[in-house]
DOTORTI-561929 format. One record per residue: residue number from 1; x, y, z of N, C-alpha, C, CB in turn. Coordinates in Angstrom, 1 decimal. Glycine has a CB too. Example, Ala and Ser with C-alpha at 12.3 -4.5 7.8 and 13.67 -1.06 7.14 Angstrom:
BEGIN
{seq = 1 | nX = 13.2 | nY = -5.7 | nZ = 7.8 | caX = 12.3 | caY = -4.5 | caZ = 7.8 | cX = 13.2 | cY = -3.3 | cZ = 7.8 | cbX = 11.3 | cbY = -4.5 | cbZ = 9.0} $
{seq = 2 | nX = 12.8 | nY = -2.2 | nZ = 7.1 | caX = 13.7 | caY = -1.1 | caZ = 7.1 | cX = 12.9 | cY = 0.0 | cZ = 7.9 | cbX = 14.1 | cbY = -0.6 | cbZ = 5.7} $
This chain:
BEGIN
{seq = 1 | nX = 17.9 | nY = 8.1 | nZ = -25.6 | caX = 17.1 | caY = 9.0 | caZ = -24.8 | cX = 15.7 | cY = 8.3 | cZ = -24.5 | cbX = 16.9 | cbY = 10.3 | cbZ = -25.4} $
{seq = 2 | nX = 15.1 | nY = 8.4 | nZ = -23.4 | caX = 14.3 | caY = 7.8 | caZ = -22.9 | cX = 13.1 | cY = 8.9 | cZ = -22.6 | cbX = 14.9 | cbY = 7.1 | cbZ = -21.7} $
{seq = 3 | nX = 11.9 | nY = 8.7 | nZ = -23.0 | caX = 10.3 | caY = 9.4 | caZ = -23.1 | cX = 9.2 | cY = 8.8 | cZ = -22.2 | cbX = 9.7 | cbY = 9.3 | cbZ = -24.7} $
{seq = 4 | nX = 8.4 | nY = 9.9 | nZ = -21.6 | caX = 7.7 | caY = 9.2 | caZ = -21.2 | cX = 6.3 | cY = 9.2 | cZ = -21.6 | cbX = 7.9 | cbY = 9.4 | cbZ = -20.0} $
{seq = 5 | nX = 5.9 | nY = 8.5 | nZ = -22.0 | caX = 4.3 | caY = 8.3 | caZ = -22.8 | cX = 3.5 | cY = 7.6 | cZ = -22.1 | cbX = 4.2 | cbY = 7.3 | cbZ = -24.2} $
{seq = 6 | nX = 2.3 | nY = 9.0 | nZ = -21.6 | caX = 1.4 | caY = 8.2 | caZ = -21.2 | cX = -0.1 | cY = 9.2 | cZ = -21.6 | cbX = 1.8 | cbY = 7.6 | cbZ = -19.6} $
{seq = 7 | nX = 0.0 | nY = 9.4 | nZ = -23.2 | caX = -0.7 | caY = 9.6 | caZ = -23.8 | cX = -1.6 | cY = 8.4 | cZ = -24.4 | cbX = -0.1 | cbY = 10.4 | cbZ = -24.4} $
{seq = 8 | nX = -1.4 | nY = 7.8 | nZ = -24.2 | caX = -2.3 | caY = 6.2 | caZ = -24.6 | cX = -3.7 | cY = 6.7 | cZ = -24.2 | cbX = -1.8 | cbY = 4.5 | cbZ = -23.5} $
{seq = 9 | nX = -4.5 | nY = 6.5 | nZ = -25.0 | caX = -6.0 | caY = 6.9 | caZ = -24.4 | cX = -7.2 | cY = 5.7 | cZ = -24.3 | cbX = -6.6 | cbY = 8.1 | cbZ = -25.6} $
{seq = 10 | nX = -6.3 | nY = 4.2 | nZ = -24.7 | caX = -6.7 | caY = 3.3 | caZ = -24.6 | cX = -6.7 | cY = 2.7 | cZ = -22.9 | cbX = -6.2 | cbY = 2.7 | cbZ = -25.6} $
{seq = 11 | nX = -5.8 | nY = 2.9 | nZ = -22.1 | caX = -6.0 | caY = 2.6 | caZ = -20.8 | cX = -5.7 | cY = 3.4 | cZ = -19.9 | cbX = -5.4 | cbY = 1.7 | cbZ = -20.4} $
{seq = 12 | nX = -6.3 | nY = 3.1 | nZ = -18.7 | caX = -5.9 | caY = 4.1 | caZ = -17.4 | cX = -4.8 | cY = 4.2 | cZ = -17.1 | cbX = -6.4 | cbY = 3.8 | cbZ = -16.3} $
{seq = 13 | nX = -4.3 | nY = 5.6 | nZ = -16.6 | caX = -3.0 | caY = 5.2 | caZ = -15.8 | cX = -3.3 | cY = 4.8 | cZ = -14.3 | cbX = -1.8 | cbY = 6.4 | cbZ = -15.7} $
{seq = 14 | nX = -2.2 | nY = 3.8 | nZ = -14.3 | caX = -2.2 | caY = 3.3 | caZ = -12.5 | cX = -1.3 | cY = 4.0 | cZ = -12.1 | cbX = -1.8 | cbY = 1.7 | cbZ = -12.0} $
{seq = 15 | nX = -2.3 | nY = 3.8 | nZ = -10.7 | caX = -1.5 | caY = 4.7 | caZ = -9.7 | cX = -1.5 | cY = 3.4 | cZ = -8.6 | cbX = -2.5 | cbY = 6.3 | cbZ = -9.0} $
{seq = 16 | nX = 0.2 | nY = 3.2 | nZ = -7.9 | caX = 0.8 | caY = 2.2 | caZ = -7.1 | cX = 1.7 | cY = 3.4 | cZ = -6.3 | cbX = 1.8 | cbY = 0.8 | cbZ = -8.0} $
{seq = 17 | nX = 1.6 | nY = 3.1 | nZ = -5.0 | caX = 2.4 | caY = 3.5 | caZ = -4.4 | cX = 2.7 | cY = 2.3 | cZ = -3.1 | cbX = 1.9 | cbY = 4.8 | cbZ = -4.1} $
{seq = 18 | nX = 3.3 | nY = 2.9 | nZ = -2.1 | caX = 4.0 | caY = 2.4 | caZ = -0.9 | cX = 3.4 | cY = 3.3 | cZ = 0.4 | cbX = 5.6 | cbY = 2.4 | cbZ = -1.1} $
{seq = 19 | nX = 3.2 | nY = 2.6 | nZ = 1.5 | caX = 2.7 | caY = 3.2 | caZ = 2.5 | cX = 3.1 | cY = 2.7 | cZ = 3.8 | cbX = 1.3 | cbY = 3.2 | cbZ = 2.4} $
{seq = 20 | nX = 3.8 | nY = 3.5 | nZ = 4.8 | caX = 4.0 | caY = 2.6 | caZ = 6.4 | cX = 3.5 | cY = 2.3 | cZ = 7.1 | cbX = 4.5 | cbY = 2.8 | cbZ = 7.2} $
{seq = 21 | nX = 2.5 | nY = 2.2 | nZ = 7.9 | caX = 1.7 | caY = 2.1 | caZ = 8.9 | cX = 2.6 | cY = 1.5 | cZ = 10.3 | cbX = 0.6 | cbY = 1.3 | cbZ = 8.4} $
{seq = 22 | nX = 2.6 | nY = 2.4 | nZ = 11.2 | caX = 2.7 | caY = 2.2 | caZ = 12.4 | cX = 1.8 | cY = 1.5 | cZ = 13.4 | cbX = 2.9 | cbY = 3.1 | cbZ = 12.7} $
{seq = 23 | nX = 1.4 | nY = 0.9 | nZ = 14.3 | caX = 0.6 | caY = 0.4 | caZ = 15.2 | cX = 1.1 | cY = -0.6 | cZ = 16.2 | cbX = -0.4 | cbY = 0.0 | cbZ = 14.7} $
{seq = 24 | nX = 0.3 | nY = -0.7 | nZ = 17.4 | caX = 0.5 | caY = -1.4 | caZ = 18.7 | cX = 0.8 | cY = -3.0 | cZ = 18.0 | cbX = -1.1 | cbY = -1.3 | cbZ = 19.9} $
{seq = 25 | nX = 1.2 | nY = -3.7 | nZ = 19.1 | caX = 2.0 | caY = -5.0 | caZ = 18.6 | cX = 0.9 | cY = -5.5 | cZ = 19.1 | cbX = 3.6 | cbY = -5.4 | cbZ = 19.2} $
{seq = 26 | nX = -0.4 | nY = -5.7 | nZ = 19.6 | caX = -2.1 | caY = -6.1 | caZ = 20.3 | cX = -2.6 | cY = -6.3 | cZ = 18.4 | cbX = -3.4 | cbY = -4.2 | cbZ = 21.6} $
{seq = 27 | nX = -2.1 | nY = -5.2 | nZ = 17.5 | caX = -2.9 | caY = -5.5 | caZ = 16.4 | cX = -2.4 | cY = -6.9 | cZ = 15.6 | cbX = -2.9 | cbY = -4.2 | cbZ = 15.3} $
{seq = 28 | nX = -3.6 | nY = -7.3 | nZ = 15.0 | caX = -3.0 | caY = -8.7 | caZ = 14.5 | cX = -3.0 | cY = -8.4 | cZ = 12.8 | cbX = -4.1 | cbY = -10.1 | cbZ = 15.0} $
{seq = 29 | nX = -2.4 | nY = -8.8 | nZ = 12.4 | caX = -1.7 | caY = -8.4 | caZ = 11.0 | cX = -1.2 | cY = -9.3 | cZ = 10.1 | cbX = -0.6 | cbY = -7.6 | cbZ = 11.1} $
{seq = 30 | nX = -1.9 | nY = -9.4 | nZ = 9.3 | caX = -1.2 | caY = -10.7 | caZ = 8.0 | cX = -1.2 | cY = -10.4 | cZ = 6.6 | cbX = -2.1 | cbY = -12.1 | cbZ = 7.9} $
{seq = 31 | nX = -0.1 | nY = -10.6 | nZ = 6.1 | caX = 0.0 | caY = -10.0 | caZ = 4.4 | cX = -1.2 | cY = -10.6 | cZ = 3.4 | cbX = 1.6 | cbY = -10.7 | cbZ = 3.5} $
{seq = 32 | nX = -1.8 | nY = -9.4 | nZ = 2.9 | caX = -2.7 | caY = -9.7 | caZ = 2.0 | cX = -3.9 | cY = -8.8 | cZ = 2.8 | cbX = -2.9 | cbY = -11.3 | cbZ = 1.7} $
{seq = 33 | nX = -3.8 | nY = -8.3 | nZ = 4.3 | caX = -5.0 | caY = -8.1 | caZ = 4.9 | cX = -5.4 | cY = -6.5 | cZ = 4.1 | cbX = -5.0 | cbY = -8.4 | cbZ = 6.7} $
{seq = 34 | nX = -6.7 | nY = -5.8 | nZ = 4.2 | caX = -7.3 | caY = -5.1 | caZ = 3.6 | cX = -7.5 | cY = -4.1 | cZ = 4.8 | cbX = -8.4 | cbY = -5.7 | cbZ = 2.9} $
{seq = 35 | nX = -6.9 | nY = -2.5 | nZ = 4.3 | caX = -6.9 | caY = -1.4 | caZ = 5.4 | cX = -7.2 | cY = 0.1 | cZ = 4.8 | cbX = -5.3 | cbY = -1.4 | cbZ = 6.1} $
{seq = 36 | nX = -8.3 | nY = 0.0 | nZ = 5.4 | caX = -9.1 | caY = 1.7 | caZ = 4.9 | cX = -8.8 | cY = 2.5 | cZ = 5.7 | cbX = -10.8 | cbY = 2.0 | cbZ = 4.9} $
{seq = 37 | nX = -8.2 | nY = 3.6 | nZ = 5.0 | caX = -7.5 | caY = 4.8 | caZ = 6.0 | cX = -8.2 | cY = 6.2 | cZ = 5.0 | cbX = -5.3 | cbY = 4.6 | cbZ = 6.1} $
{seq = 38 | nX = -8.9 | nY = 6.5 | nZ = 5.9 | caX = -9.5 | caY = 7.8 | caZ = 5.5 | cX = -10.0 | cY = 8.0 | cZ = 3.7 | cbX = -8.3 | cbY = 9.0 | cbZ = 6.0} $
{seq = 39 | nX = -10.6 | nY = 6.8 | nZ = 3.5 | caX = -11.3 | caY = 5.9 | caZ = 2.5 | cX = -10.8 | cY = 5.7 | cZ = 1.6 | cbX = -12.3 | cbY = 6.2 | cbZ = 2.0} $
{seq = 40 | nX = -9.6 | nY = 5.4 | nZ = 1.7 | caX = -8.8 | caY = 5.0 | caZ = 0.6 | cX = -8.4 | cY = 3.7 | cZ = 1.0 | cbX = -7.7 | cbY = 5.9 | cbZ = 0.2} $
{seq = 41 | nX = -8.4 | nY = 3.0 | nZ = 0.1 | caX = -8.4 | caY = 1.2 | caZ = 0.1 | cX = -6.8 | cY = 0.7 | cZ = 0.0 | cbX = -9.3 | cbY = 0.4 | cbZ = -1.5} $
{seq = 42 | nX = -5.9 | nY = 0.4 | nZ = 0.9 | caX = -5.1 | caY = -0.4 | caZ = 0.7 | cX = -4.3 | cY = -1.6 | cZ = 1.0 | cbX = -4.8 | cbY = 0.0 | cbZ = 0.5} $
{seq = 43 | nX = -3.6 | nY = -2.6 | nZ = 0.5 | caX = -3.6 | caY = -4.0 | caZ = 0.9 | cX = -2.2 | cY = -3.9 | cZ = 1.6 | cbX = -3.7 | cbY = -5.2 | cbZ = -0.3} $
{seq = 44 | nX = -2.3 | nY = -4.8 | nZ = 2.6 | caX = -0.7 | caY = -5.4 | caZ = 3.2 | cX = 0.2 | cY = -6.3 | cZ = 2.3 | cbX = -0.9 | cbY = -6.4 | cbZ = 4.5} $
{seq = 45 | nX = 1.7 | nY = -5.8 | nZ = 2.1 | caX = 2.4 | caY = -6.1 | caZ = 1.6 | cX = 2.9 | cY = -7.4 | cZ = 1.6 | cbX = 2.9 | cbY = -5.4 | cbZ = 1.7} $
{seq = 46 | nX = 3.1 | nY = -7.3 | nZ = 3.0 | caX = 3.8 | caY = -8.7 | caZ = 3.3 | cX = 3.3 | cY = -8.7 | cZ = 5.2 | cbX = 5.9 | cbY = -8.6 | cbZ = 2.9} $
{seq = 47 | nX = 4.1 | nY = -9.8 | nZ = 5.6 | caX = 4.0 | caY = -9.7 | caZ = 7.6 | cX = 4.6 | cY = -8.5 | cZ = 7.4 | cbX = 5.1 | cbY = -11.0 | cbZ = 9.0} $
{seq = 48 | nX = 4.0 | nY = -8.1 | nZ = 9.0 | caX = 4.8 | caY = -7.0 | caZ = 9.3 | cX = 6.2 | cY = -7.1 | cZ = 10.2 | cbX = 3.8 | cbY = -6.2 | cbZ = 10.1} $
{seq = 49 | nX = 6.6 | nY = -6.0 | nZ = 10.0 | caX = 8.0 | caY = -5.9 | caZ = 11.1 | cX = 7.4 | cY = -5.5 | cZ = 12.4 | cbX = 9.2 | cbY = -4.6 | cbZ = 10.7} $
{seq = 50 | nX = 7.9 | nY = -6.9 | nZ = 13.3 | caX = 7.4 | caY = -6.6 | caZ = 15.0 | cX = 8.5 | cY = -6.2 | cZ = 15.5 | cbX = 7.0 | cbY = -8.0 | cbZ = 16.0} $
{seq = 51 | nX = 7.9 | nY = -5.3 | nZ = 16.4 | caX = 8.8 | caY = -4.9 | caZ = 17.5 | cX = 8.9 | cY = -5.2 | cZ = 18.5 | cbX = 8.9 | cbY = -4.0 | cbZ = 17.9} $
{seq = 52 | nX = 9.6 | nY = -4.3 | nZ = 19.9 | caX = 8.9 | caY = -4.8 | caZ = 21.3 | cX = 8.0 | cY = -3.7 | cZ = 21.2 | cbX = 10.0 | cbY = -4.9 | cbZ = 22.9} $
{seq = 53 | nX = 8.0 | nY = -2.7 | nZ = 20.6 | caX = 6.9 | caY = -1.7 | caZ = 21.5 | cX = 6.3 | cY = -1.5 | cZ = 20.2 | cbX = 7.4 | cbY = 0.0 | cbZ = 22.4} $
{seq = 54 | nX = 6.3 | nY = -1.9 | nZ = 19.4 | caX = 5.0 | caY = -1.7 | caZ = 17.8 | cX = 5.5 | cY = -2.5 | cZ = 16.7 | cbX = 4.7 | cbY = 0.1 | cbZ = 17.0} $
{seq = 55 | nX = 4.7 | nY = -2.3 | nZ = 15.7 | caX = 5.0 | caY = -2.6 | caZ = 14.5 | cX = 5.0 | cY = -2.3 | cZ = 13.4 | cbX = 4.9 | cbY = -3.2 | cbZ = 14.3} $
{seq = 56 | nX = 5.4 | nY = -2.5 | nZ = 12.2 | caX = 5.8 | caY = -1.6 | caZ = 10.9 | cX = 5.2 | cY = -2.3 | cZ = 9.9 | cbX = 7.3 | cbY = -1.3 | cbZ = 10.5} $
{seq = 57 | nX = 3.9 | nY = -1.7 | nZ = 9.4 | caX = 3.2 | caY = -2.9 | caZ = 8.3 | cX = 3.1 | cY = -1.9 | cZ = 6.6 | cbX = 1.1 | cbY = -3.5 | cbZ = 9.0} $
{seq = 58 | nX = 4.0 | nY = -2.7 | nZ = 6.0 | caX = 4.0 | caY = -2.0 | caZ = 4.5 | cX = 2.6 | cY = -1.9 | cZ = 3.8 | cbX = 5.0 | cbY = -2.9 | cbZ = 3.5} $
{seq = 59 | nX = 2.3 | nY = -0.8 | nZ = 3.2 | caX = 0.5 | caY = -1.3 | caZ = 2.4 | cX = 1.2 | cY = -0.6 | cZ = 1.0 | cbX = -1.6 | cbY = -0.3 | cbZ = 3.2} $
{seq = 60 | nX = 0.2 | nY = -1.2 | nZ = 0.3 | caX = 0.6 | caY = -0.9 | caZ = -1.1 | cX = -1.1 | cY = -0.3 | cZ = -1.5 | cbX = 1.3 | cbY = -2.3 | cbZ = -2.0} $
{seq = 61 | nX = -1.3 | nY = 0.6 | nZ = -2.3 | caX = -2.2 | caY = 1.3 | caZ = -2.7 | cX = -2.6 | cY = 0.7 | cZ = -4.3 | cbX = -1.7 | cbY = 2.8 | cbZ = -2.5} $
{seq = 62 | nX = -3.4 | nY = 0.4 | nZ = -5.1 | caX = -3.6 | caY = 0.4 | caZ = -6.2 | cX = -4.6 | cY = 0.8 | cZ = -6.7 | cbX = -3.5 | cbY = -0.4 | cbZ = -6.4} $
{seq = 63 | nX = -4.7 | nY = 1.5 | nZ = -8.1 | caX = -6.0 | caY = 2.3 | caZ = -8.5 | cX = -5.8 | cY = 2.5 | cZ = -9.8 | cbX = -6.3 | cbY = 3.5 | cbZ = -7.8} $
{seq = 64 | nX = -6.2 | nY = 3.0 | nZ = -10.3 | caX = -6.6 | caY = 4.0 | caZ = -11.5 | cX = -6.9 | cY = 5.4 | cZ = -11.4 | cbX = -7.8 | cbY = 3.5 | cbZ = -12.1} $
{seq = 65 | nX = -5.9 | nY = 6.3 | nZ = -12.2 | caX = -5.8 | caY = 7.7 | caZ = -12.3 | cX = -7.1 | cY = 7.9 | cZ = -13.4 | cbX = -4.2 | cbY = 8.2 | cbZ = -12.9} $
């Protein structure tokens, strides 16, 4: 059986998530670039997926709970 512990009071828990972003195919976009969306900080995953009419840029969130 498997538990989940995250009573540790020695470190933070992280918080990671995944995020999509949509936008025009005019934006220029490269993995690693840095994107504030309503003040929350998060980085590009990788290139994005182009389209003909937009594109799909993964971000990943990282922090401390």
């Amino acid at each position: 059986m498997q538990t989940l512990n995250n009573a540790s009071q020695g470190e933070a828990n992280i918080i990671q998530y995944d995020v999509k972003v949509l936008l025009s195919g005019d934006v220029d976009v490269r993995a690693g670039d840095i994107f504030i969306i309503d003040g929350v900080r998060y980085e590009s995953a990788k290139e994005p997926f182009v389209y003909v009419t937009h594109q799909e840029v993964l971000l990943i969130r990282k922090g401390y709970a």
